[in-house]
C-alpha positions in Angstrom: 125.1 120.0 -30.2 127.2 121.1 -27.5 129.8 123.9 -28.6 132.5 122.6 -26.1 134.5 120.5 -28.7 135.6 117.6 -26.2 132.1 117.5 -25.0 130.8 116.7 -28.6 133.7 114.2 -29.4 132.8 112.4 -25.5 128.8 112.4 -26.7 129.8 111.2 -29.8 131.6 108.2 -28.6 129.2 107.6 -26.3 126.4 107.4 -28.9 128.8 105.3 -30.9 129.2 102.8 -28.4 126.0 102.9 -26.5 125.4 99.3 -27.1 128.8 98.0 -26.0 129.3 97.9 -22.0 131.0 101.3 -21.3 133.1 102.4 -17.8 133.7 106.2 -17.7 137.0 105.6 -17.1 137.5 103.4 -20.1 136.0 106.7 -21.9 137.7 109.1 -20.9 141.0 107.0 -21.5 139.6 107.0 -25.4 139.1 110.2 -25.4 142.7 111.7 -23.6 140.4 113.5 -21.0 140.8 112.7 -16.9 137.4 112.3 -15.6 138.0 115.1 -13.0 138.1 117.3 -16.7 135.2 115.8 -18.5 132.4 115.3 -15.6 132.2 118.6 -14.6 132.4 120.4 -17.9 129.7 117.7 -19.2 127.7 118.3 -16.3 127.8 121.9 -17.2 127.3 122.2 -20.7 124.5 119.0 -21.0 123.3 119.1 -17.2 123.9 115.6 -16.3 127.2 113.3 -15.7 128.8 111.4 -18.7 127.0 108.1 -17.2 123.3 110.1 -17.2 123.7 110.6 -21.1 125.1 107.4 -21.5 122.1 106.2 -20.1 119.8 108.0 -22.0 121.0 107.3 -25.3 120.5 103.4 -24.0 117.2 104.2 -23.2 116.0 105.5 -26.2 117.6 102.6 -27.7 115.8 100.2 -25.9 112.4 102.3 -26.5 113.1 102.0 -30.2 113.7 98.3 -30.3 110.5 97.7 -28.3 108.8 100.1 -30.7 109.6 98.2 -33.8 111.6 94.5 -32.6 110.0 91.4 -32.0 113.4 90.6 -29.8 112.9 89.3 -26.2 114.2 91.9 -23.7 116.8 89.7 -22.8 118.8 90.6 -26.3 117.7 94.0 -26.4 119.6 94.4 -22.6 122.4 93.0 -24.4 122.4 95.3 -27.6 121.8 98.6 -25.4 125.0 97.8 -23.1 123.6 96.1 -20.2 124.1 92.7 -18.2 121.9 92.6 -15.9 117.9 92.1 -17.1 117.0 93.3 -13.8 118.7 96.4 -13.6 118.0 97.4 -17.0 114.1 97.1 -16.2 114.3 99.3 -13.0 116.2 101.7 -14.6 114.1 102.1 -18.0 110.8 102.3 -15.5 112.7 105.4 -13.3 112.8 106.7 -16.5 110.1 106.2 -18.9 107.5 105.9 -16.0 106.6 101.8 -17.3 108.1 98.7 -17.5 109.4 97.6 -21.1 106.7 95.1 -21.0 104.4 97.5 -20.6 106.3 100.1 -23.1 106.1 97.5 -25.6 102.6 96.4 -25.1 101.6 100.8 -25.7 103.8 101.6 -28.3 105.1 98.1 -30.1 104.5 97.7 -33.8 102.0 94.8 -32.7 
């Protein structure tokens, strides 16, 4: 865990409300932090933006609801944040390197 103490209360939120749709802005007002505060220091204590982690904690998320749901993708979007079907499935291949179809078909409890 990060030893910055607003960094681990921002990744904390943004665990906590990975599944719910999230603007930065909206965050940071949660947190008392201006974003020209948090970015940089996340940036430099994790490596990546506020929206990166946020992301990743989505993806893993999704990855673990393919793993061991039934659910059609459509619900799982919905339960990792997201709106868009489409979007969700470009990003998760950019990051996992397959499509959740394909994730699901190699790693699903099938």
């Amino acid at each position: 865990p990060p030893a910055d103490s607003e960094i681990e209360r921002a990744t904390r939120y943004l665990r906590q409300h990975s599944g719910k749709q999230l603007a930065i802005a909206g965050v940071c007002r949660a947190l008392a932090v201006s974003q020209r505060t948090l970015a940089p220091r996340f940036k430099a204590t994790l490596g990546m933006s506020p929206l990166n982690y946020l992301q990743s904690q989505r993806i893993a998320r999704a990855r673990q609801l393919l793993e061991s749901s039934a659910l059609p993708l459509e619900r799982i979007v919905e339960q990792c944040g997201y709106e868009d079907v489409s979007s969700f499935r470009k990003l998760f291949a950019r990051q996992v390197g397959m499509t959740p179809r394909e994730y699901r078909l190699r790693f699903g409890n099938d």
